[in-house]
MDAnalysis code that builds the backbone (N, CA, C; Angstrom):
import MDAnalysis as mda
import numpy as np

u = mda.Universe.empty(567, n_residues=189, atom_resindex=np.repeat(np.arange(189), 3), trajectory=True)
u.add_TopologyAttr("name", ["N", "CA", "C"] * 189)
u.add_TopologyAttr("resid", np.arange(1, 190))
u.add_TopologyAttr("resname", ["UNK", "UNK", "UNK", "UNK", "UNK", "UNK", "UNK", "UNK", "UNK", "UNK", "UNK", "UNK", "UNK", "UNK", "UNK", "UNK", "UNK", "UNK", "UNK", "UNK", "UNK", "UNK", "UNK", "UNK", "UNK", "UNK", "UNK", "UNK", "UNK", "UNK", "UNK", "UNK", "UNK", "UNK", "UNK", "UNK", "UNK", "UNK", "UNK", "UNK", "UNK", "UNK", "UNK", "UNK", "UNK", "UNK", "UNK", "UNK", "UNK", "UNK", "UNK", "UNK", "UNK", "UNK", "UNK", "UNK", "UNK", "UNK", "UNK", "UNK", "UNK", "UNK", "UNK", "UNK", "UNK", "UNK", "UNK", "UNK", "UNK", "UNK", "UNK", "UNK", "UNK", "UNK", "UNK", "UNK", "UNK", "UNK", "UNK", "UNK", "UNK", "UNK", "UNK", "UNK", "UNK", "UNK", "UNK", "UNK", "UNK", "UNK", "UNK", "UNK", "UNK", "UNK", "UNK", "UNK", "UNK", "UNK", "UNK", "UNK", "UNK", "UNK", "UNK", "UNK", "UNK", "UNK", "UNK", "UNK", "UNK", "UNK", "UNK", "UNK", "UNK", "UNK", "UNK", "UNK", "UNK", "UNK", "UNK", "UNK", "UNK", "UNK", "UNK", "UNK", "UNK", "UNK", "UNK", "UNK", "UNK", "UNK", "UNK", "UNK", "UNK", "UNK", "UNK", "UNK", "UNK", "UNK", "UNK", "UNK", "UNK", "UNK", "UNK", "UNK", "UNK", "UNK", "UNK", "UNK", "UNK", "UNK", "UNK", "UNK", "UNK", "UNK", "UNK", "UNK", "UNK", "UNK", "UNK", "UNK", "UNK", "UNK", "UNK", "UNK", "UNK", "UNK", "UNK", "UNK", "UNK", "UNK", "UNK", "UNK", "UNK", "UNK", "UNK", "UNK", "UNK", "UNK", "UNK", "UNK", "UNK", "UNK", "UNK", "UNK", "UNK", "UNK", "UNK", "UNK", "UNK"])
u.atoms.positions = np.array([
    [-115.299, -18.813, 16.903],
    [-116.474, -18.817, 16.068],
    [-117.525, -19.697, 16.754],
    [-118.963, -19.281, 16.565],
    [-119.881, -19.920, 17.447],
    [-119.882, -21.627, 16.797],
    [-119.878, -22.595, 17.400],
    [-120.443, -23.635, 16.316],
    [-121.058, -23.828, 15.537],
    [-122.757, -23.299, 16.462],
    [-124.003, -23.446, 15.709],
    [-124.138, -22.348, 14.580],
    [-123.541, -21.465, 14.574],
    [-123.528, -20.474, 13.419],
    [-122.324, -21.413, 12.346],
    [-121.241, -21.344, 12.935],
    [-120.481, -21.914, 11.961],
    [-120.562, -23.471, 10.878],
    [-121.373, -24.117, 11.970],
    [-121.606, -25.230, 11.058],
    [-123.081, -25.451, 10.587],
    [-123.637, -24.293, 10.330],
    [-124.963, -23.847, 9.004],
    [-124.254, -22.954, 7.790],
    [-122.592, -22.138, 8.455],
    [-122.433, -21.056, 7.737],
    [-121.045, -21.154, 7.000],
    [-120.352, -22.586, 7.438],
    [-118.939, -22.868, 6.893],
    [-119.141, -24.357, 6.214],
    [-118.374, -24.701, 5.044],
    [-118.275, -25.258, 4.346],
    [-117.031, -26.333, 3.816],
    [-116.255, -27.006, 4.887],
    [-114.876, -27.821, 4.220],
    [-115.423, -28.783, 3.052],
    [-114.388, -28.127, 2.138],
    [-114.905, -29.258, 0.676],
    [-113.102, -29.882, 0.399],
    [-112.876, -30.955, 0.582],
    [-111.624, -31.732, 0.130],
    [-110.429, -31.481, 0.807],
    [-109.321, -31.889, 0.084],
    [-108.282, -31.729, 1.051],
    [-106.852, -30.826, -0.719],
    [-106.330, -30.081, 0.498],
    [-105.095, -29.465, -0.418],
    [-104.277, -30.146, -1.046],
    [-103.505, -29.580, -2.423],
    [-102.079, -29.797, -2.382],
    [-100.632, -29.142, -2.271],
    [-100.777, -28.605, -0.874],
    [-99.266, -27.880, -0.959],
    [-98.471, -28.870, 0.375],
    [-97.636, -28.339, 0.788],
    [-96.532, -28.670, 1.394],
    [-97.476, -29.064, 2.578],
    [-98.118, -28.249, 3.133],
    [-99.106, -28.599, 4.812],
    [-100.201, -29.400, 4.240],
    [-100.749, -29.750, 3.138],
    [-101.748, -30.228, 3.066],
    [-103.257, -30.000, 3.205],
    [-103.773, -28.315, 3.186],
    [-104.687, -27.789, 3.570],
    [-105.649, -27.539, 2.926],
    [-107.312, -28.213, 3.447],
    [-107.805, -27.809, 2.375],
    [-108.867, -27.028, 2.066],
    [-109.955, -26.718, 1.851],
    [-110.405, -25.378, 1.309],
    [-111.436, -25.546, 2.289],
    [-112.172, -24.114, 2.610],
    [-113.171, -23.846, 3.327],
    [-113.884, -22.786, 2.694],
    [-115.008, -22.800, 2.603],
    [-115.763, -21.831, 1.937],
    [-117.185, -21.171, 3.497],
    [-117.329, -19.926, 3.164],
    [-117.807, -19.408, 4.348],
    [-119.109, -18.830, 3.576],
    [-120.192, -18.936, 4.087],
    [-121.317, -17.708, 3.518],
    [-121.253, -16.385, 4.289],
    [-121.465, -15.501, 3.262],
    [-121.244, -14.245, 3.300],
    [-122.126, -13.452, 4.094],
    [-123.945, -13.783, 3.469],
    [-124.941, -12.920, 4.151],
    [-125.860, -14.033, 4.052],
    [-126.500, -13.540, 5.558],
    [-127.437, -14.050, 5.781],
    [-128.635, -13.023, 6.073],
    [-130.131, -13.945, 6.110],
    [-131.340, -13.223, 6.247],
    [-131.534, -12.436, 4.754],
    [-132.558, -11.857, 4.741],
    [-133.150, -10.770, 3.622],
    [-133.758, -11.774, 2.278],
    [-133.675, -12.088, 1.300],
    [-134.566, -12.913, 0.740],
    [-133.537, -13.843, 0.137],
    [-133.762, -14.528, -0.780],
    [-133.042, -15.621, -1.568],
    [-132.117, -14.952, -2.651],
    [-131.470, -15.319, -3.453],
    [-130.227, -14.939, -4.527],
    [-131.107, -14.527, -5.665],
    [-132.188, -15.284, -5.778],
    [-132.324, -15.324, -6.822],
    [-133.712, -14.446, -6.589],
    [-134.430, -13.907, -5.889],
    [-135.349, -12.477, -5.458],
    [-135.322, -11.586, -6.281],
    [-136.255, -11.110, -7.235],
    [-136.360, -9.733, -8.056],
    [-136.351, -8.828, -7.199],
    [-135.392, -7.600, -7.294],
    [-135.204, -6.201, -6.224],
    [-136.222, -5.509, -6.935],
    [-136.720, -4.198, -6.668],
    [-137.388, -3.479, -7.122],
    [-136.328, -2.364, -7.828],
    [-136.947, -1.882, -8.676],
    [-135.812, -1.101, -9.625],
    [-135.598, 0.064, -8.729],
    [-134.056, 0.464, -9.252],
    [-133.970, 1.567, -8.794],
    [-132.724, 2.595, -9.890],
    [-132.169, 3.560, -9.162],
    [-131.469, 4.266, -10.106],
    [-130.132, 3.676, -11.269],
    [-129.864, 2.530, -9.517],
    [-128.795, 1.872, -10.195],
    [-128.890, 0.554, -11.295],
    [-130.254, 0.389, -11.375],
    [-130.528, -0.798, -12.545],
    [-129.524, -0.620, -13.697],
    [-129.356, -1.800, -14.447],
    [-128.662, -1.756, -15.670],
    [-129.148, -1.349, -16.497],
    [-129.207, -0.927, -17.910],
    [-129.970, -0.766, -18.784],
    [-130.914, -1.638, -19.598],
    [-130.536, -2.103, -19.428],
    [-131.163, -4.018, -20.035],
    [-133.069, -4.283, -19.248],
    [-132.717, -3.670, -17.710],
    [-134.093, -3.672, -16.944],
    [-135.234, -2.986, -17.456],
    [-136.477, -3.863, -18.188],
    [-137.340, -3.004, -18.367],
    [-137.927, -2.547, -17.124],
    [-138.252, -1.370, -16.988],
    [-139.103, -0.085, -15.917],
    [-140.309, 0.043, -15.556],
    [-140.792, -0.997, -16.701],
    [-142.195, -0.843, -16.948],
    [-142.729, -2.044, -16.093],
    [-142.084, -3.629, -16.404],
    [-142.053, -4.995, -15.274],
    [-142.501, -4.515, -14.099],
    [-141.482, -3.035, -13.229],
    [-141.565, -2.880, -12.131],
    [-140.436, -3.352, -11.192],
    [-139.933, -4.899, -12.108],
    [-139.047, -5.697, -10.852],
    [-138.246, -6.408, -12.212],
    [-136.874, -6.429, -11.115],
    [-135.317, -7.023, -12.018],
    [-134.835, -7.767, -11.525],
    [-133.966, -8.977, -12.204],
    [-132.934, -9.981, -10.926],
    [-132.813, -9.007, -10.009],
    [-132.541, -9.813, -8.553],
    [-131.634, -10.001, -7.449],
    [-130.361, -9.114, -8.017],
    [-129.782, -9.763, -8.771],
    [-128.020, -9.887, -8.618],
    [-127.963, -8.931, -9.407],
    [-129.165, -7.969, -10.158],
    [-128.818, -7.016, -11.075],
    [-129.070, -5.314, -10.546],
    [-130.145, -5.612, -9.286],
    [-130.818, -4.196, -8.614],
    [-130.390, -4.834, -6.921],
    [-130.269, -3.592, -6.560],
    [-130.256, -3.410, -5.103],
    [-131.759, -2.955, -4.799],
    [-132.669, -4.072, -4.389],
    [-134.056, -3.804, -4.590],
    [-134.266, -3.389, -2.654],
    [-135.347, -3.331, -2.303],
    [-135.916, -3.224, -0.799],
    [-135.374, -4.559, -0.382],
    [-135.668, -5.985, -0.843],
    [-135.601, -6.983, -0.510],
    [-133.878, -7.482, 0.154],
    [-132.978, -6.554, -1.142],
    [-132.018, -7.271, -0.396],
    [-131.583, -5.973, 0.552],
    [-131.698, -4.721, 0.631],
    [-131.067, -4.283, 1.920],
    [-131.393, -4.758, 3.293],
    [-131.632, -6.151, 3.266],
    [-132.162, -6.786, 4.738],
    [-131.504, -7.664, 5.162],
    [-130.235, -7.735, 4.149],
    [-129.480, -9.122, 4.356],
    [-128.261, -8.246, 5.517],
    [-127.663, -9.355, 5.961],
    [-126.187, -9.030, 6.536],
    [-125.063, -10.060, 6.892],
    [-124.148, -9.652, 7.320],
    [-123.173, -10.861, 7.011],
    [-123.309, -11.477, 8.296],
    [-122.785, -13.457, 7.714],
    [-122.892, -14.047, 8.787],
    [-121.813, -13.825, 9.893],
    [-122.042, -14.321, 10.937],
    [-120.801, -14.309, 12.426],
    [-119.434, -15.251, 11.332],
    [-119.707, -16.238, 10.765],
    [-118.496, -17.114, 9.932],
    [-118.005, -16.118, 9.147],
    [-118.420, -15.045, 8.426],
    [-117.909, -14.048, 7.457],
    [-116.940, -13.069, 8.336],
    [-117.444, -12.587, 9.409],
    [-117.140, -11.944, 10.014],
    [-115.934, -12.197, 10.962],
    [-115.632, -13.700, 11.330],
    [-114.554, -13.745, 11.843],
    [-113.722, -14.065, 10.784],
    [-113.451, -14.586, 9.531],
    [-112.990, -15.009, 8.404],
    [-112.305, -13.904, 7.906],
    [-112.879, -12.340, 7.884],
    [-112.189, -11.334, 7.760],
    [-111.315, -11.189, 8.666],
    [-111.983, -11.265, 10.004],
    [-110.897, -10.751, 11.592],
    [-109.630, -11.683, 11.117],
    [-109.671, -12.902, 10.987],
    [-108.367, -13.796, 10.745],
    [-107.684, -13.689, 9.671],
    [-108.241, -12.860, 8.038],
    [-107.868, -12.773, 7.459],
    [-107.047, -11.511, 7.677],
    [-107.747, -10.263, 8.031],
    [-106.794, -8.992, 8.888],
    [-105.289, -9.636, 9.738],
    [-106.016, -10.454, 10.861],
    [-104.655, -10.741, 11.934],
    [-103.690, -11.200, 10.791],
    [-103.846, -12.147, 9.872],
    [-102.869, -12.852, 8.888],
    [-102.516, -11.633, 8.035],
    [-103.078, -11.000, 7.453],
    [-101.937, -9.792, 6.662],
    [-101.185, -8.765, 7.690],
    [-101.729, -8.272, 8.742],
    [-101.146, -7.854, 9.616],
    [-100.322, -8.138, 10.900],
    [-100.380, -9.573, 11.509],
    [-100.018, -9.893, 12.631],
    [-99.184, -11.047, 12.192],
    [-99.613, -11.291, 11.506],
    [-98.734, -12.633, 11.095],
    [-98.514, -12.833, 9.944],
    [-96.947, -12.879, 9.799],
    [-96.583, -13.223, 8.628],
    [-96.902, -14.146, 7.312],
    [-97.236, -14.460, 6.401],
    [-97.753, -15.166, 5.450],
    [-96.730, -16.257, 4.610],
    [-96.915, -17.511, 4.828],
    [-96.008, -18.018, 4.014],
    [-96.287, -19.105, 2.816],
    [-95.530, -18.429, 1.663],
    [-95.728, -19.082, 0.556],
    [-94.873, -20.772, 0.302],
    [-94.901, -21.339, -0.274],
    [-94.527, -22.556, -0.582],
    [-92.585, -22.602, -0.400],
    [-92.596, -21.863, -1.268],
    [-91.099, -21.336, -1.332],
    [-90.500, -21.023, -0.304],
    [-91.393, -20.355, 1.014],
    [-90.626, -19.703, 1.938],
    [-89.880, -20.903, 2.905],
    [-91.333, -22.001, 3.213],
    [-91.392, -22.883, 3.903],
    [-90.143, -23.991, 3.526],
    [-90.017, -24.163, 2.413],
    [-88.872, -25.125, 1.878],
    [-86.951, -24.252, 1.838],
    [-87.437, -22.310, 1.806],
    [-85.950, -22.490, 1.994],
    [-86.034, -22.335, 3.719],
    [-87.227, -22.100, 4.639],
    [-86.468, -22.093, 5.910],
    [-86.447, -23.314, 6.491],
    [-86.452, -24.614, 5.488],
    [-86.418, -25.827, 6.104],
    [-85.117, -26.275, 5.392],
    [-84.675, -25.380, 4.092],
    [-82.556, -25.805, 3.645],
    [-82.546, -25.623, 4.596],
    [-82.844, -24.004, 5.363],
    [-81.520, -23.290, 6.421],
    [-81.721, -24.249, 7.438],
    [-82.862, -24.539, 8.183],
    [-82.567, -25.559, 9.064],
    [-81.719, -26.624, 8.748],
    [-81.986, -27.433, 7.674],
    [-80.593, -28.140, 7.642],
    [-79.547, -28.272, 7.205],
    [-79.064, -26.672, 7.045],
    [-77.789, -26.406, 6.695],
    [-77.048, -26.185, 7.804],
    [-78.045, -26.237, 8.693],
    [-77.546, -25.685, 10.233],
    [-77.135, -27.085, 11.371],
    [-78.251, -27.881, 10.750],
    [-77.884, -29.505, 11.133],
    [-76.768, -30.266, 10.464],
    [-76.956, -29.657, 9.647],
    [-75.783, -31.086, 8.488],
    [-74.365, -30.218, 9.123],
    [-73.806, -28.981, 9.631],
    [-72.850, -28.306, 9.810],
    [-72.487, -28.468, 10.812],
    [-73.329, -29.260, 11.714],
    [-73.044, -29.798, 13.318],
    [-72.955, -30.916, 13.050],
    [-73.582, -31.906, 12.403],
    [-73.656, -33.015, 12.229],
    [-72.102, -33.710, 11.466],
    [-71.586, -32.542, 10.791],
    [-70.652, -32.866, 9.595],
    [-69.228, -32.364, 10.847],
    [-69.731, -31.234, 11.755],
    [-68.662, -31.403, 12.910],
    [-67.876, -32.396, 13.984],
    [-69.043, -33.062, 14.271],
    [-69.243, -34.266, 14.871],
    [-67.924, -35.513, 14.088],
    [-68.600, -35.696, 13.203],
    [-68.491, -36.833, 11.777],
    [-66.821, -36.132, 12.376],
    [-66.517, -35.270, 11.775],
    [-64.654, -34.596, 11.891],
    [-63.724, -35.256, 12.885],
    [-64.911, -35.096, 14.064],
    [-64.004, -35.504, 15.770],
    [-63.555, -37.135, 15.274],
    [-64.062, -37.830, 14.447],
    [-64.157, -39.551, 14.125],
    [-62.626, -39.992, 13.319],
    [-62.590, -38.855, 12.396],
    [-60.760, -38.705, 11.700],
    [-59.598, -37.553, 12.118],
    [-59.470, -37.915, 13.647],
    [-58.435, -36.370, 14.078],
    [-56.891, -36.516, 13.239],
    [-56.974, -37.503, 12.463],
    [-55.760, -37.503, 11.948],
    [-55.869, -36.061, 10.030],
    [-57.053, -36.038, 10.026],
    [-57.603, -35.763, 8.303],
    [-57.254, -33.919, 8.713],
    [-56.847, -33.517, 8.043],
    [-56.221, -32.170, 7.999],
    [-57.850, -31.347, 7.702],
    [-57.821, -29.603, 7.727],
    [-59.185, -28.834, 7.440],
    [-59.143, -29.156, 5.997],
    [-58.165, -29.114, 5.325],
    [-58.270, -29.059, 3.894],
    [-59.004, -30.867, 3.529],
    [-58.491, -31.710, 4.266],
    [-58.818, -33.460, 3.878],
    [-60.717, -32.938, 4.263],
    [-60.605, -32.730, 5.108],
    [-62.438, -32.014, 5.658],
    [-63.433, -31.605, 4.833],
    [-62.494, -30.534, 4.259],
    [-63.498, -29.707, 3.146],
    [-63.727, -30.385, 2.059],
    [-62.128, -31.017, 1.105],
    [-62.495, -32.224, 0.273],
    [-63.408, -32.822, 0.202],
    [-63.562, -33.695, 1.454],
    [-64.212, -34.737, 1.576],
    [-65.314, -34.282, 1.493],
    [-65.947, -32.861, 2.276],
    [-67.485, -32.476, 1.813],
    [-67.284, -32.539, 0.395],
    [-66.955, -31.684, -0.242],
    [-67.147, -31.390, -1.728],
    [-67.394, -32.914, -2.246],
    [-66.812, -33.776, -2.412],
    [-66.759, -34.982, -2.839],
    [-67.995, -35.718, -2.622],
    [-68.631, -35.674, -1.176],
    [-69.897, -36.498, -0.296],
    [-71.007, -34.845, -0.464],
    [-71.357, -33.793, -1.186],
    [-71.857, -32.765, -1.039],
    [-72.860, -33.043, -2.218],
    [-72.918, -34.157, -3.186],
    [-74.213, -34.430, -3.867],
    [-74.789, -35.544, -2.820],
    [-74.545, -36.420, -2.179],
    [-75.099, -37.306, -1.322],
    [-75.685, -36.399, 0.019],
    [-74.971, -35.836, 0.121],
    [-75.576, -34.697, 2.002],
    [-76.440, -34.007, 1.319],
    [-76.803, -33.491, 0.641],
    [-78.112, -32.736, -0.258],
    [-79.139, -33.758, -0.206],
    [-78.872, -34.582, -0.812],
    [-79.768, -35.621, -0.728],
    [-80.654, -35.937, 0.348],
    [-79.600, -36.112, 1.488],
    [-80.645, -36.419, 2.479],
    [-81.485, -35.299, 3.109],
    [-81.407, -33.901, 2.683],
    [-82.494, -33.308, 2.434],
    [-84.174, -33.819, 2.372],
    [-84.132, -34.548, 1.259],
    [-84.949, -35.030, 1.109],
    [-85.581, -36.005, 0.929],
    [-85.598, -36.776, 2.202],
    [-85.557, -37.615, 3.151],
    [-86.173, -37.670, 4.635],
    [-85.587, -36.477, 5.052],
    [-85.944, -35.745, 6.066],
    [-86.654, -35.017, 6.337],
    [-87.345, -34.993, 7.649],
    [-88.771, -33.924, 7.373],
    [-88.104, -32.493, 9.022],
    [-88.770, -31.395, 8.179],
    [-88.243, -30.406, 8.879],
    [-86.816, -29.660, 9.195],
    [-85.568, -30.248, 8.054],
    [-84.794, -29.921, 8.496],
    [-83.627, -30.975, 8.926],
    [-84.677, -32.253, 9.218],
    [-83.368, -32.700, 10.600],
    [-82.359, -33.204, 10.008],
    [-80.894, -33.731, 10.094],
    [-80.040, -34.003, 9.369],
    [-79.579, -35.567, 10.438],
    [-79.672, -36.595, 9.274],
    [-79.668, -37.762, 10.121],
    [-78.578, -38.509, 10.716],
    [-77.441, -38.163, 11.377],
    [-76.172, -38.425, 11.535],
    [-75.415, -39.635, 10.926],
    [-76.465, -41.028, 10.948],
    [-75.925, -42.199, 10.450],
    [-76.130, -42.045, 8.911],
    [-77.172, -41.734, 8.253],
    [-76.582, -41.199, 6.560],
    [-75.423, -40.201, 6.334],
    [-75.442, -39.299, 7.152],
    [-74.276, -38.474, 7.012],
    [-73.275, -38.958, 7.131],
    [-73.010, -39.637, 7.843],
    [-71.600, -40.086, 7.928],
    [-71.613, -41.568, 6.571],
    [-72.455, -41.821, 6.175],
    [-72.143, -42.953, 5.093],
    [-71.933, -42.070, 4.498],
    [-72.735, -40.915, 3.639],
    [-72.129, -40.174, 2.454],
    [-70.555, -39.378, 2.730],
    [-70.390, -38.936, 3.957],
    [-69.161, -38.672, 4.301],
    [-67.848, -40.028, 4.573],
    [-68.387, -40.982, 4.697],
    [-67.384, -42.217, 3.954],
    [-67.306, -42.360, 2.336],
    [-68.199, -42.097, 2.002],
    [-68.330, -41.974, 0.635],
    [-67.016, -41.006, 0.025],
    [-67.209, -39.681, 0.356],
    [-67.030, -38.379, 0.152],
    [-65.362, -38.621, 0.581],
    [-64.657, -39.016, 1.985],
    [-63.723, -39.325, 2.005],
    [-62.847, -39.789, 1.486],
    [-63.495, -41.510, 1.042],
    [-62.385, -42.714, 0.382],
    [-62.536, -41.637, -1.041],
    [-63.181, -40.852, -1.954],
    [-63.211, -40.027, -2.639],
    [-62.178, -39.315, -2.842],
    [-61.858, -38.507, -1.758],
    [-60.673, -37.723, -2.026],
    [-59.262, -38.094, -1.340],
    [-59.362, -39.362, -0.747],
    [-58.059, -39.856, -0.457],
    [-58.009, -40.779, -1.915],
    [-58.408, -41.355, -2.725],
    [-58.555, -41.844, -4.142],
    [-57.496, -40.781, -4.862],
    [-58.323, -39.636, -4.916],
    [-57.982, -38.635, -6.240],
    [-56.258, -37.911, -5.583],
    [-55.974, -38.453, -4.047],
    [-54.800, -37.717, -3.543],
    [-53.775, -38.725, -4.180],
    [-54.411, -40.264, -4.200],
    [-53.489, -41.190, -4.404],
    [-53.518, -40.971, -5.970],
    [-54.207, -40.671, -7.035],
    [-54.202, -40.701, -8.227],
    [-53.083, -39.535, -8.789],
    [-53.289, -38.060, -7.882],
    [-52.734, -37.240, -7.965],
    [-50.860, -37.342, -7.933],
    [-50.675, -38.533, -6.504],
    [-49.340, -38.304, -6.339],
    [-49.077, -39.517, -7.642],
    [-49.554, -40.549, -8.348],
    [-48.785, -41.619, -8.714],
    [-49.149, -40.687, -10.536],
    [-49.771, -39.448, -10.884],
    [-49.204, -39.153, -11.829],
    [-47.942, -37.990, -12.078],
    [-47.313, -37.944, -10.672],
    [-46.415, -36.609, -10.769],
    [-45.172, -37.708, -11.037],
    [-44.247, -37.130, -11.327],
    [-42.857, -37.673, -11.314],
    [-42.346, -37.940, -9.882],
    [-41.629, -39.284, -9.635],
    [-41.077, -39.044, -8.593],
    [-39.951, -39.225, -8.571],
    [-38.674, -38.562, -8.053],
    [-37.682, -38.457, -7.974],
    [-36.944, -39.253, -7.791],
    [-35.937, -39.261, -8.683],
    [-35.153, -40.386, -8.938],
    [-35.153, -41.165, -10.132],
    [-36.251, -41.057, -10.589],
    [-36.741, -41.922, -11.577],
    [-37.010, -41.317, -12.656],
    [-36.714, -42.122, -14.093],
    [-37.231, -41.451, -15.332],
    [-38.325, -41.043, -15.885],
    [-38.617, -39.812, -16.187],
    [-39.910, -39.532, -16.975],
    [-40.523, -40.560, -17.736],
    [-41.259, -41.470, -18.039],
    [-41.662, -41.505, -19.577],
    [-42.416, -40.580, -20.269],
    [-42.055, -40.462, -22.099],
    [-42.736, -39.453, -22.559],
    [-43.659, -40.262, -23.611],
    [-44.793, -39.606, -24.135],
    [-45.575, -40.506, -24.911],
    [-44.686, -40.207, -26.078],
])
């Protein structure tokens, strides 16, 4: 876009609130031919409201001589071209899209990251593994959001996966000291 056209013919007013932070631009449409507010000269397409007799009606109500002189600015004109390339060339993304392809990114990190963390207990069986996620799997969510883009931070991970561990070696030890063990008498309530 030319400069000198663009900065008589584009407009940044404030800043966004979504996820990128982007904020609005407003472009003028047409330039040249008279002002907005210019009486057109009547014609077929007047409203009914236009008296005929005046001669002359708003601007914004007749397509008079005055305004078929306008045309759009070079800022209008590339504003469409980019708005075309974006419905056609490039994909469009909504709020939603951006946040689940930033889970999958770090579902893809925390699954390497949580591989890693594994090599640290070669003694802990697949099943002690999976436990232990389930157990540390409200804390690894968490650091979701925390993180920007995805990344999954190895030294939180592995605290919530200490977490998540002493967790289910707890509930293994709770598990065996309420079974009966052999040899020994039931008590009954």
């Amino acid at each position: 876009m030319d400069t000198e056209t663009s900065d008589e013919h584009v407009c940044e007013l404030g800043r966004g609130s979504s996820a990128w932070d982007v904020g609005q631009l407003f472009v003028q449409v047409y330039e040249g031919g008279c002002d907005d507010d210019c009486p057109g000269t009547h014609t077929d397409e007047c409203p009914s409201h236009c008296d005929a007799s005046v001669g002359i009606c708003e601007g914004y109500e007749c397509e008079g001589d005055c305004h078929g002189t306008r045309t759009y600015t070079a800022a209008f004109r590339t504003a469409v071209a980019l708005a075309e390339y974006i419905e056609h060339e490039h994909p469009f993304l909504n709020e939603d899209d951006y946040y689940e392809q930033r889970r999958e990114e770090f579902e893809k990190n925390l699954a390497e990251v949580l591989q890693d963390i594994k090599l640290h207990y070669p003694y802990d069986s697949e099943a002690d593994h999976q436990s232990t996620v389930e157990h540390a799997s409200e804390r690894l969510w968490d650091l979701s959001d925390y993180e920007p883009d995805g990344y999954a931070d190895w030294d939180d991970a592995r605290e919530a996966y200490d977490y998540g561990r002493t967790e289910h070696f707890l509930n293994l030890g709770r598990e065996f000291m309420r079974n009966e063990i052999p040899g020994q008498l039931a008590l009954m309530a």
